[in-house]
PQR file with spaces between the fields and no chain letter, atoms N, CA, C, O and H, PARSE charges and radii, in Angstrom:
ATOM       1  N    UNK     1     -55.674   49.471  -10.461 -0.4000 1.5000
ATOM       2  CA   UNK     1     -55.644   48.958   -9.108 -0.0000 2.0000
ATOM       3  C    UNK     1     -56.701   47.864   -8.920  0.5500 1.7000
ATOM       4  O    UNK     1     -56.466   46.751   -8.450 -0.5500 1.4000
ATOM       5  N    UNK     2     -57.848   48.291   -9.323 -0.4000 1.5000
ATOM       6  CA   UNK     2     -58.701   46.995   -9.116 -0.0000 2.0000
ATOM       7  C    UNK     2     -58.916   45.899  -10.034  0.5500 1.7000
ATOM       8  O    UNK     2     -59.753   45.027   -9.803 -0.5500 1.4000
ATOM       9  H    UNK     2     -58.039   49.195   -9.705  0.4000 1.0000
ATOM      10  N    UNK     3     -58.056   45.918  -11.257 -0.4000 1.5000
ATOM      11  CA   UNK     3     -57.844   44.850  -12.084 -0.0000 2.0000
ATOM      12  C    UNK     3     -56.773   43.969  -11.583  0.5500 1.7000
ATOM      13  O    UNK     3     -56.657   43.019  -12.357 -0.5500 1.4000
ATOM      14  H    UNK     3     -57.376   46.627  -11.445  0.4000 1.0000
ATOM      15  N    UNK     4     -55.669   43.882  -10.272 -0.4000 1.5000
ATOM      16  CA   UNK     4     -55.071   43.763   -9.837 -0.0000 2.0000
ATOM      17  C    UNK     4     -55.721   42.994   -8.664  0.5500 1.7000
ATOM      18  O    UNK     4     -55.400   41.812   -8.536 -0.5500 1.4000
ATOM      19  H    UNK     4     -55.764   44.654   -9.643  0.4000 1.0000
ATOM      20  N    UNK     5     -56.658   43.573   -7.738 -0.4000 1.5000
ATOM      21  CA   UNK     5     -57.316   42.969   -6.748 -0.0000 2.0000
ATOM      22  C    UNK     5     -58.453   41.897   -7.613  0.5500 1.7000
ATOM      23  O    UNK     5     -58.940   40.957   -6.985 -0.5500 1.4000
ATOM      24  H    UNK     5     -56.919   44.533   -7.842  0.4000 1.0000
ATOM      25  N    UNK     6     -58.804   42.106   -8.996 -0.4000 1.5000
ATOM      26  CA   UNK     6     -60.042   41.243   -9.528 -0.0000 2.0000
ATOM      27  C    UNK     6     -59.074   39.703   -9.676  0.5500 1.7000
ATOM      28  O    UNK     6     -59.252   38.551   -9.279 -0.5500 1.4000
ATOM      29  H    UNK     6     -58.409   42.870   -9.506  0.4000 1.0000
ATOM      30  N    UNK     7     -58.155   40.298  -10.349 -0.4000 1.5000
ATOM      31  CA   UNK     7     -56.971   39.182  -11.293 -0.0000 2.0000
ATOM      32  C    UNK     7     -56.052   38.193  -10.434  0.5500 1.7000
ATOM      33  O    UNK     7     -55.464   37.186  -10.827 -0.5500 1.4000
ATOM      34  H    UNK     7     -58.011   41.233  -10.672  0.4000 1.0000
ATOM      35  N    UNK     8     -56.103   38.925   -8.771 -0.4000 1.5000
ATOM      36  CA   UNK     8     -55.509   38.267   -7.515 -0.0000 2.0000
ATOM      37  C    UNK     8     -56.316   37.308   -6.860  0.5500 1.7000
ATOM      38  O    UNK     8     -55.937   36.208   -6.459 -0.5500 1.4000
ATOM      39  H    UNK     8     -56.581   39.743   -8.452  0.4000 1.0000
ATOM      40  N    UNK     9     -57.670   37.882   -6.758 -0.4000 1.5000
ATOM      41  CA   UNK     9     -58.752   36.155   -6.286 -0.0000 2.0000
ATOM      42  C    UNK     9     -59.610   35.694   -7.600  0.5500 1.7000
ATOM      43  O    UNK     9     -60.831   35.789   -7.481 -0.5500 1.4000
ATOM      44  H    UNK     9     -57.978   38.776   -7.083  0.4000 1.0000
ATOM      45  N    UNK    10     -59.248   35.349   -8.474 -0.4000 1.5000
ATOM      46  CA   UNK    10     -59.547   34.557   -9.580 -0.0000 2.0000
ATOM      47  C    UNK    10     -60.235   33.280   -8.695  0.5500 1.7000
ATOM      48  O    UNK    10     -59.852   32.569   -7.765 -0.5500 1.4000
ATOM      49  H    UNK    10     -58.255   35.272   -8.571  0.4000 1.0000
ATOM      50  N    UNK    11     -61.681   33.415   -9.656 -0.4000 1.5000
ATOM      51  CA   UNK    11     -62.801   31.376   -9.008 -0.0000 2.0000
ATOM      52  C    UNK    11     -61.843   30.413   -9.195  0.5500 1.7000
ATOM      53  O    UNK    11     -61.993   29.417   -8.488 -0.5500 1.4000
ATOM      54  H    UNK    11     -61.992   33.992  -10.411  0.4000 1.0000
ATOM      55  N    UNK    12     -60.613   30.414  -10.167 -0.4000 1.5000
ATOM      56  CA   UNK    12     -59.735   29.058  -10.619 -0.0000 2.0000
ATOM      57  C    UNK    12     -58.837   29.151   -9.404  0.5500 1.7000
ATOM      58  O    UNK    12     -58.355   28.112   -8.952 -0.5500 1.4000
ATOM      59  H    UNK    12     -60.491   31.223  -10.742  0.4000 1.0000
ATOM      60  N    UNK    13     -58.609   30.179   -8.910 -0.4000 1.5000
ATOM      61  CA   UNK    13     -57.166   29.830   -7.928 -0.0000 2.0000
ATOM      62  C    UNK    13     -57.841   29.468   -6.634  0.5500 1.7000
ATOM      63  O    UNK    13     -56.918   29.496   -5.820 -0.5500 1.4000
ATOM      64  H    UNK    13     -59.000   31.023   -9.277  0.4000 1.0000
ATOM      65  N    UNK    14     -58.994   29.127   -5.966 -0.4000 1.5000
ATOM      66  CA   UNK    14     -59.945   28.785   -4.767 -0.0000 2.0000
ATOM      67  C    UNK    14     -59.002   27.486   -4.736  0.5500 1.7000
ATOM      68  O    UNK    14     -58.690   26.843   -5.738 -0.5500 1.4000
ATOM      69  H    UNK    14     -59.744   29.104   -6.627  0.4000 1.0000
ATOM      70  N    UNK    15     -58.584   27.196   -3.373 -0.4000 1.5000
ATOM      71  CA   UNK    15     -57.583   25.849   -2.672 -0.0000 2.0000
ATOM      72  C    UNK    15     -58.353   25.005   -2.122  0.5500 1.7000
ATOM      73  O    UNK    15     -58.318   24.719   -0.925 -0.5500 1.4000
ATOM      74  H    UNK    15     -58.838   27.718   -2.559  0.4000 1.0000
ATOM      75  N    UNK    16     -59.310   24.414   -3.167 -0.4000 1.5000
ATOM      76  CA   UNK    16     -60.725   23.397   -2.935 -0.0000 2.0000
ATOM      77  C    UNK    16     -59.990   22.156   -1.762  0.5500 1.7000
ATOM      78  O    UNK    16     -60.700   21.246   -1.334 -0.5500 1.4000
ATOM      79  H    UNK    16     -59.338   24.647   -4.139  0.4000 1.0000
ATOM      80  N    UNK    17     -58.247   22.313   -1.273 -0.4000 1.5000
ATOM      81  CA   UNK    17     -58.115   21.107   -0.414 -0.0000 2.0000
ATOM      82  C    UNK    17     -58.395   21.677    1.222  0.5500 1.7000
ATOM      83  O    UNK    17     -58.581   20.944    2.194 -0.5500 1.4000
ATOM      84  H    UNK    17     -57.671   23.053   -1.621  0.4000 1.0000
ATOM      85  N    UNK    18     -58.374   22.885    1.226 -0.4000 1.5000
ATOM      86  CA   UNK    18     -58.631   23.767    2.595 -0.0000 2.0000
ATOM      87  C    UNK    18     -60.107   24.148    2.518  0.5500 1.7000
ATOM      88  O    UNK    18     -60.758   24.030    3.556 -0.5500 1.4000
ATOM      89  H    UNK    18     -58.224   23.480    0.437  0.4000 1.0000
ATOM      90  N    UNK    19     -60.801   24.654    1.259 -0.4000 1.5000
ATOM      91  CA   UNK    19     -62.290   25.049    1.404 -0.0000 2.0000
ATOM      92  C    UNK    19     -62.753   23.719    1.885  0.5500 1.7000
ATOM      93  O    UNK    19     -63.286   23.993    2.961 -0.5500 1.4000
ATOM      94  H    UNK    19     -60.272   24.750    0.416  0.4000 1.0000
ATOM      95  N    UNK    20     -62.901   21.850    1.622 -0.4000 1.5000
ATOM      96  CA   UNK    20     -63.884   21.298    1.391 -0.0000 2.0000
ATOM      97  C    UNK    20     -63.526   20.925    3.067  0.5500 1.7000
ATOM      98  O    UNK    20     -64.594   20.990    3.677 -0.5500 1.4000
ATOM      99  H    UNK    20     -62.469   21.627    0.748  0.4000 1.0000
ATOM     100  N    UNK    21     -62.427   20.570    3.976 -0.4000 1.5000
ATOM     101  CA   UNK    21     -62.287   20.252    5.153 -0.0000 2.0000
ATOM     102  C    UNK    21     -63.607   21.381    5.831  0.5500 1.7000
ATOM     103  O    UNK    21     -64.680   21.093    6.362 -0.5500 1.4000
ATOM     104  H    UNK    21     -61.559   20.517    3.481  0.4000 1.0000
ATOM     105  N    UNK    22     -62.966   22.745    5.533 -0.4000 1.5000
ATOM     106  CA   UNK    22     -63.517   23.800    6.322 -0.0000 2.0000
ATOM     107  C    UNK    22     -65.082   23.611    6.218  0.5500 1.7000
ATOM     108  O    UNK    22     -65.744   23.299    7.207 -0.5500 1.4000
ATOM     109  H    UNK    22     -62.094   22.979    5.102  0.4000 1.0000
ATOM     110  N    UNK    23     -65.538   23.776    5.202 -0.4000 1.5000
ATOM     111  CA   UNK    23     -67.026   23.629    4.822 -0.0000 2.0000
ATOM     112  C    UNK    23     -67.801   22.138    5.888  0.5500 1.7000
ATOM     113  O    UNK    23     -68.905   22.164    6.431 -0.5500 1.4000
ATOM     114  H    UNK    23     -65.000   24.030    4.398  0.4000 1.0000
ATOM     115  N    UNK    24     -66.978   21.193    5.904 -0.4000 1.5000
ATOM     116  CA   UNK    24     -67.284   19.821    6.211 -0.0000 2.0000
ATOM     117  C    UNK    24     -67.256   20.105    7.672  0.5500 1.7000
ATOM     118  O    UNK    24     -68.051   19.382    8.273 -0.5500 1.4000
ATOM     119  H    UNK    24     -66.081   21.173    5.463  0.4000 1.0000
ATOM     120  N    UNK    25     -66.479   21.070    8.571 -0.4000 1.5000
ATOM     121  CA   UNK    25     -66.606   21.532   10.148 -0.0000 2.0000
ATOM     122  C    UNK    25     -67.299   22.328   10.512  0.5500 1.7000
ATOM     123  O    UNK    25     -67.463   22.601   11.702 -0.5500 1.4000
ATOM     124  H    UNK    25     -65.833   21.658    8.083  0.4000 1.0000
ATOM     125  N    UNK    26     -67.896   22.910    9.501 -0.4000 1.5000
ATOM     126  CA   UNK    26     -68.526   24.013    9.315 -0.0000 2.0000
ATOM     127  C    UNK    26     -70.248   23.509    9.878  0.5500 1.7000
ATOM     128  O    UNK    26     -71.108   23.840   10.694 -0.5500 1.4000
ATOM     129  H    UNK    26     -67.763   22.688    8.535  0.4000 1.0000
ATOM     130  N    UNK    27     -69.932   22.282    8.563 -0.4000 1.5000
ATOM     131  CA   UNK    27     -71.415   21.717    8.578 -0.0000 2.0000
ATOM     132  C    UNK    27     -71.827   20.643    9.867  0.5500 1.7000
ATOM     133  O    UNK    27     -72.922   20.193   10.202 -0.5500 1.4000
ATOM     134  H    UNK    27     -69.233   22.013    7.900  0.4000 1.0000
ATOM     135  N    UNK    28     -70.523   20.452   10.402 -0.4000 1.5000
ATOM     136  CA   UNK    28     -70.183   19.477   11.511 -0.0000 2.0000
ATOM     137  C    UNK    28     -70.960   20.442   12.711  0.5500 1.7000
ATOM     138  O    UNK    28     -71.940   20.059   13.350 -0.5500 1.4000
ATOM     139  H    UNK    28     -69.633   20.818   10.130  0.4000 1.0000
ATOM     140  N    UNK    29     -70.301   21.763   12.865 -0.4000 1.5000
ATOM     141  CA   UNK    29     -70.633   22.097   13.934 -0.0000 2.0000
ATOM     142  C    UNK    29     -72.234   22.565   13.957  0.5500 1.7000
ATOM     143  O    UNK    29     -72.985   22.409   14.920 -0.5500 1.4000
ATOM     144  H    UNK    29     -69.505   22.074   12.347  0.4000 1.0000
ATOM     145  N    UNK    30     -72.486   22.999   13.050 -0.4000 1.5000
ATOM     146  CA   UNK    30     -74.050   23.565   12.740 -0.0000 2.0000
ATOM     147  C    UNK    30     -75.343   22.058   13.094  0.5500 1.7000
ATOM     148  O    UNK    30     -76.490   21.963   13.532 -0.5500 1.4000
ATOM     149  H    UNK    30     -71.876   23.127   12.267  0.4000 1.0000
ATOM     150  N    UNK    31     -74.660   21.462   12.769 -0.4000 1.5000
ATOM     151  CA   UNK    31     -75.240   19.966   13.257 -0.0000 2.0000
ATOM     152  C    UNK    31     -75.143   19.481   14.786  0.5500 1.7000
ATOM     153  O    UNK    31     -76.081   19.056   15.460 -0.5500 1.4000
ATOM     154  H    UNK    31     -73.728   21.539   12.413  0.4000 1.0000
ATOM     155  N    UNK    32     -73.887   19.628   15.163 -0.4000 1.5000
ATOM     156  CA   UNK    32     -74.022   19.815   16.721 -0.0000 2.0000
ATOM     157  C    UNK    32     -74.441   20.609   17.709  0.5500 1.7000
ATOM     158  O    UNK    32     -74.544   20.407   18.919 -0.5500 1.4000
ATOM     159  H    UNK    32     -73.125   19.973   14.616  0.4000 1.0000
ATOM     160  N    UNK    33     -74.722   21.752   16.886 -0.4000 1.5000
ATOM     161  CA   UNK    33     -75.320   22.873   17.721 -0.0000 2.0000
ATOM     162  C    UNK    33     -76.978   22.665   17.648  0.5500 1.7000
ATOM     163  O    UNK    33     -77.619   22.833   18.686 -0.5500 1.4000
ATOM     164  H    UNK    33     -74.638   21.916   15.903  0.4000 1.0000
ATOM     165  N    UNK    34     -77.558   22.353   16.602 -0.4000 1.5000
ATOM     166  CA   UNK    34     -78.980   21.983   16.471 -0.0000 2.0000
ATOM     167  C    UNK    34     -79.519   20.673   17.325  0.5500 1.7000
ATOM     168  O    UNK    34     -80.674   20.480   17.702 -0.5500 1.4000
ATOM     169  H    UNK    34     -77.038   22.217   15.759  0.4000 1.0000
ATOM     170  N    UNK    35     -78.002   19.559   17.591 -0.4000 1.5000
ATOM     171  CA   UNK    35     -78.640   18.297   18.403 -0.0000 2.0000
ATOM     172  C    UNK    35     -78.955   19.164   19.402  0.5500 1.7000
ATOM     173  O    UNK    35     -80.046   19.705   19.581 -0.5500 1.4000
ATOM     174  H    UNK    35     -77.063   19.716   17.285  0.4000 1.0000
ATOM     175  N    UNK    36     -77.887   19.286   20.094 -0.4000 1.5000
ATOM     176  CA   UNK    36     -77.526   19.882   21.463 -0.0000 2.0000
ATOM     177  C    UNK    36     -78.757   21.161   22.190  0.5500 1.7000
ATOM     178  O    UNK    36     -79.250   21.386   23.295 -0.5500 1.4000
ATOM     179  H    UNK    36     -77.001   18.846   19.948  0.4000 1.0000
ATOM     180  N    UNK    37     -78.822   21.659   21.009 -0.4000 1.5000
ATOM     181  CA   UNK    37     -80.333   22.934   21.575 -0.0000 2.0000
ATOM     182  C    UNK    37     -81.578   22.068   21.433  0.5500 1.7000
ATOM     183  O    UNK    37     -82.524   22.652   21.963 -0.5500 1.4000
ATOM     184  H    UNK    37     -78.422   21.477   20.111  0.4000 1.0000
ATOM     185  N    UNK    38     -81.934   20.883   20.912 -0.4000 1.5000
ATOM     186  CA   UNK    38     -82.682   20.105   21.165 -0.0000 2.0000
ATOM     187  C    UNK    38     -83.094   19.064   22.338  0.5500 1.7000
ATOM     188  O    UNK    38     -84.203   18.930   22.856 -0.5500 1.4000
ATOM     189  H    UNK    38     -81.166   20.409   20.482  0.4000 1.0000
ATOM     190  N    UNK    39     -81.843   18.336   22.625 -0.4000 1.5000
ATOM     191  CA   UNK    39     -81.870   17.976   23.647 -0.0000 2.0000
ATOM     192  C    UNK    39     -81.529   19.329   25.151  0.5500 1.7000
ATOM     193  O    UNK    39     -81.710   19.122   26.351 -0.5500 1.4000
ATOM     194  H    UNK    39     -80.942   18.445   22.204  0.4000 1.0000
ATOM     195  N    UNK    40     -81.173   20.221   24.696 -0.4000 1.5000
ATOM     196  CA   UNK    40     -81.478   21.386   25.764 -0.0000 2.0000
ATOM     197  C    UNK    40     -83.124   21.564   26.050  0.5500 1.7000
ATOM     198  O    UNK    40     -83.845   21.364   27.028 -0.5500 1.4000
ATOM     199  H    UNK    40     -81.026   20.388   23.721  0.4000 1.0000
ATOM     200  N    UNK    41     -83.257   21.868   25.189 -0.4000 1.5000
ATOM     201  CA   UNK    41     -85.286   22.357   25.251 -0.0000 2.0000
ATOM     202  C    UNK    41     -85.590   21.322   25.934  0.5500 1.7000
ATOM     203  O    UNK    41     -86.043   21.616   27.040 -0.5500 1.4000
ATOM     204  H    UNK    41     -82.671   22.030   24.395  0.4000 1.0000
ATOM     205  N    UNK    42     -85.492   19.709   25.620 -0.4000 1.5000
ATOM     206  CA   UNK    42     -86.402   18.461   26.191 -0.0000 2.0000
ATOM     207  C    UNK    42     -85.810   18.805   27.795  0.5500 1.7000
ATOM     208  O    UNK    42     -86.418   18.075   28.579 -0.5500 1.4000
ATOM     209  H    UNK    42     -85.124   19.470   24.721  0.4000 1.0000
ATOM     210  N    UNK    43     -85.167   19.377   28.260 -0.4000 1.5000
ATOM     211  CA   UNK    43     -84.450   19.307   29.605 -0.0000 2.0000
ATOM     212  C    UNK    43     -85.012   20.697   30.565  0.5500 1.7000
ATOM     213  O    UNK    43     -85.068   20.976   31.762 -0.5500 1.4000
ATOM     214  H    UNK    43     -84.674   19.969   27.624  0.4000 1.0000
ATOM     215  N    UNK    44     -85.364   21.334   29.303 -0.4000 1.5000
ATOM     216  CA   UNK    44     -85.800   22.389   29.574 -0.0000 2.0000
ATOM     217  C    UNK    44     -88.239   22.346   29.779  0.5500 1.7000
ATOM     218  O    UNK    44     -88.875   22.729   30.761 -0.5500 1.4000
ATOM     219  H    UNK    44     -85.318   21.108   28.330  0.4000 1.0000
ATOM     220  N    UNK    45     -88.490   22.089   29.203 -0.4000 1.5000
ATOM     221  CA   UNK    45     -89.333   21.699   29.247 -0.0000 2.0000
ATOM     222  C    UNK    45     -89.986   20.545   30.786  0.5500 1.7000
ATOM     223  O    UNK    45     -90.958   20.621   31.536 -0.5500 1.4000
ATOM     224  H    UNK    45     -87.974   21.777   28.405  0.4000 1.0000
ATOM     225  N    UNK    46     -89.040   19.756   30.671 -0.4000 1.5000
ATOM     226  CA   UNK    46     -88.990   18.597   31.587 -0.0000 2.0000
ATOM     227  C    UNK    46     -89.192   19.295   33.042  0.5500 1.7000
ATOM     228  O    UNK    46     -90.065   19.030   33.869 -0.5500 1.4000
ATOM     229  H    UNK    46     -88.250   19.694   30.061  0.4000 1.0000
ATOM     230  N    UNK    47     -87.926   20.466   33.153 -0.4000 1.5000
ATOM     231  CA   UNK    47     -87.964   20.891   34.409 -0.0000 2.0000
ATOM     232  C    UNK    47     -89.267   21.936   34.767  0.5500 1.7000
ATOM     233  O    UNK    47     -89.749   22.180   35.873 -0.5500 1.4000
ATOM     234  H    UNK    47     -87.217   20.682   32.482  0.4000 1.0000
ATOM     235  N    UNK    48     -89.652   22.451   33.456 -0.4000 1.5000
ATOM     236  CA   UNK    48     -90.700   23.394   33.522 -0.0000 2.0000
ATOM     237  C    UNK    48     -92.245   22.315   33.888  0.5500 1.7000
ATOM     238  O    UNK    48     -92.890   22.481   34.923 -0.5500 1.4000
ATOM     239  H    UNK    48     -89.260   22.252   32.557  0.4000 1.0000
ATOM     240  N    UNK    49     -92.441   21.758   33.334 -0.4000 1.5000
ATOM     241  CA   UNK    49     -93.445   20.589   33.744 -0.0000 2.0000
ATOM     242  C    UNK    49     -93.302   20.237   35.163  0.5500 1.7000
ATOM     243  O    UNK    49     -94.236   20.638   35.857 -0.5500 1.4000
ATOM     244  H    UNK    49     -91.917   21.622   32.493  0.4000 1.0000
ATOM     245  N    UNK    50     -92.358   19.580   35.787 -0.4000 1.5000
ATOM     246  CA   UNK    50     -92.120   19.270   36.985 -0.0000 2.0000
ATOM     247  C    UNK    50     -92.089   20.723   37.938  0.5500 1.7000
ATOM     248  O    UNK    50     -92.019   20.413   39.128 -0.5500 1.4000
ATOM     249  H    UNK    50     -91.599   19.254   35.223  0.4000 1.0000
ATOM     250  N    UNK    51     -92.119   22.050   37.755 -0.4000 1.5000
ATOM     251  CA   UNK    51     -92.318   22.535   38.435 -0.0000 2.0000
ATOM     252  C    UNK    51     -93.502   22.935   38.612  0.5500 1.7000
ATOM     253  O    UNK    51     -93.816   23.020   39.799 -0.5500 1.4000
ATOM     254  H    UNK    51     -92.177   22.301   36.789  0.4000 1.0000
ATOM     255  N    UNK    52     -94.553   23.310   37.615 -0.4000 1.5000
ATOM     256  CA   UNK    52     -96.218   23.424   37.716 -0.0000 2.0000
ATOM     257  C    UNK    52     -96.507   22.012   38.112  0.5500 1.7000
ATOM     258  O    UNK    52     -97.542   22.230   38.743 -0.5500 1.4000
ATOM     259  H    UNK    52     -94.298   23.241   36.650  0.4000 1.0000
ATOM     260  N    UNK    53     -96.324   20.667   38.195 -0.4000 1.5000
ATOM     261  CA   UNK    53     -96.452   19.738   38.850 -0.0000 2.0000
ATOM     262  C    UNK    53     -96.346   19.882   40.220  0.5500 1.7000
ATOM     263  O    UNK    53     -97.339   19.784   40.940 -0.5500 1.4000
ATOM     264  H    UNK    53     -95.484   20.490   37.683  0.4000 1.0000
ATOM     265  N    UNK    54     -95.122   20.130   40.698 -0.4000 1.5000
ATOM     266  CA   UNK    54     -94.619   19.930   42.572 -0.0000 2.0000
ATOM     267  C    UNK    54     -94.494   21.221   42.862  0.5500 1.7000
ATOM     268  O    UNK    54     -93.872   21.818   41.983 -0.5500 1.4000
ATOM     269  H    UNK    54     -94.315   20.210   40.113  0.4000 1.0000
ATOM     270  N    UNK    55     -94.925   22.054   43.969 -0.4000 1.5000
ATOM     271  CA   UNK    55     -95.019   23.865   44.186 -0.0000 2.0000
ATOM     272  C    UNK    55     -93.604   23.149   45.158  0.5500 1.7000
ATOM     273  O    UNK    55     -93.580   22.010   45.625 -0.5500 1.4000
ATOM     274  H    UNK    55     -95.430   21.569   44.683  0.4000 1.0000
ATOM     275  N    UNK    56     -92.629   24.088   45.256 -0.4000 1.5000
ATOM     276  CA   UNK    56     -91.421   24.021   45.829 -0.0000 2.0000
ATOM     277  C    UNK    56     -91.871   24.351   47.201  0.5500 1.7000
ATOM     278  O    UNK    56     -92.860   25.049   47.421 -0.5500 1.4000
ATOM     279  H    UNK    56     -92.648   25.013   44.876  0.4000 1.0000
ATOM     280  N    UNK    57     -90.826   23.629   48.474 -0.4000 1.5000
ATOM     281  CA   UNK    57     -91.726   23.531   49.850 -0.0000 2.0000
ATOM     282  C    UNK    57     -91.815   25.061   50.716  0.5500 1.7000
ATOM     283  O    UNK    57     -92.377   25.349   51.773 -0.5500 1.4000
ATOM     284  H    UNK    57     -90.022   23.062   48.295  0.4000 1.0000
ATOM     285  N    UNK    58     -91.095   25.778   49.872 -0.4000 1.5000
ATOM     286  CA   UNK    58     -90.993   26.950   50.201 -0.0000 2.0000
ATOM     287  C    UNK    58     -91.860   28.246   50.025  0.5500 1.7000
ATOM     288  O    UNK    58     -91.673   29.453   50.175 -0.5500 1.4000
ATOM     289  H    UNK    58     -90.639   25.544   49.013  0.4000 1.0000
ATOM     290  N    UNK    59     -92.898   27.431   49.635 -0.4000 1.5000
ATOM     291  CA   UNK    59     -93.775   28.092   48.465 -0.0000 2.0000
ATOM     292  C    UNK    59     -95.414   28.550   49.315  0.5500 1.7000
ATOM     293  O    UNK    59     -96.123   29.473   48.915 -0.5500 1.4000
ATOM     294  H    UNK    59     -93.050   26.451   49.513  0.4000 1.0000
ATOM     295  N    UNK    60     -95.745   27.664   50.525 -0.4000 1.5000
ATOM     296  CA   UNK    60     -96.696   27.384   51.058 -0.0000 2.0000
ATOM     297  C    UNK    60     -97.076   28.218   51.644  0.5500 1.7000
ATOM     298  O    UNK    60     -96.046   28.857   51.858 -0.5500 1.4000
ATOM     299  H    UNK    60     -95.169   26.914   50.850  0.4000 1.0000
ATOM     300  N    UNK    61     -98.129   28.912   52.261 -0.4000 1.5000
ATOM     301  CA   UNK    61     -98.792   29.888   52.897 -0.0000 2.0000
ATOM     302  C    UNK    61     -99.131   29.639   54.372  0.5500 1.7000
ATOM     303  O    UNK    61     -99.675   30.363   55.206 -0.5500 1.4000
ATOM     304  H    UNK    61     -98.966   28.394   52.087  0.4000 1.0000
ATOM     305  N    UNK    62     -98.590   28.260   54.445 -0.4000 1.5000
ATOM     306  CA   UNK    62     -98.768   27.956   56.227 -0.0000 2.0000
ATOM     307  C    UNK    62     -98.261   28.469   57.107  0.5500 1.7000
ATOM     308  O    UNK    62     -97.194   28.945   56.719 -0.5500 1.4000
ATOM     309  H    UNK    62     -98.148   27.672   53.768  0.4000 1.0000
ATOM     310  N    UNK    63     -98.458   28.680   58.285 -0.4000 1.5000
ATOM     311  CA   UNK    63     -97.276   29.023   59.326 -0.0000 2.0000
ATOM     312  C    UNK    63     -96.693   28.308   59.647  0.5500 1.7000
ATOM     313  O    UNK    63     -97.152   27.167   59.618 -0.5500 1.4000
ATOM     314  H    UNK    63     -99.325   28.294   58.600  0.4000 1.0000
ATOM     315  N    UNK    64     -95.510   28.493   60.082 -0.4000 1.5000
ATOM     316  CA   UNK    64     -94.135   27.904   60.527 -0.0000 2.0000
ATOM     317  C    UNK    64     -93.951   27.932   62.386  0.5500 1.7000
ATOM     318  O    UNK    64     -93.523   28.874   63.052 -0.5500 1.4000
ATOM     319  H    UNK    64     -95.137   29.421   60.106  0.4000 1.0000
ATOM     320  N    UNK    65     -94.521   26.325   62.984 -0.4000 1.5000
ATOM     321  CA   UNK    65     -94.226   26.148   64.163 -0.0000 2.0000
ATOM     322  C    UNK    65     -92.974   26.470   65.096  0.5500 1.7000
ATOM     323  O    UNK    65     -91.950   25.788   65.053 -0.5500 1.4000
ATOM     324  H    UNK    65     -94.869   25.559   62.442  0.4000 1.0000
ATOM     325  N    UNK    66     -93.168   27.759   66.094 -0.4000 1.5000
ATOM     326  CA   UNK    66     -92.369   27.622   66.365 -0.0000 2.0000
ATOM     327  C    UNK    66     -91.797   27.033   67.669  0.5500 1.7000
ATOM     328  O    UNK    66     -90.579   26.939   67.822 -0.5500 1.4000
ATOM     329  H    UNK    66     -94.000   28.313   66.129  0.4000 1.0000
């Protein structure tokens, strides 16, 4: 039985015209996912800065005229 399952995925019978596309989207997307969480953080950061910069107006300890 398992000379049967060894002798069925043989390294020679691999369909190198479907592996090298796949591999190539593969590597496509892993690349777009690393821009993309990069320019996330700079956006992320940005807003975190600007908020220890400006206290939101809601934020203040004054009283409210009424």
């Amino acid at each position: 039985m398992f000379t049967f399952i060894s002798s069925k995925f043989n390294a020679m019978e691999i369909n190198y015209w479907w592996l090298i596309p796949f591999l190539l989207l593969m590597a496509l997307l892993v690349i777009w996912l690393i821009k993309r969480n990069q320019k996330d953080e700079k956006v992320f950061e940005k807003k975190i800065i600007q908020s220890e910069l400006k206290p939101d107006d809601d934020d203040h300890d004054e009283p409210v005229p009424h």
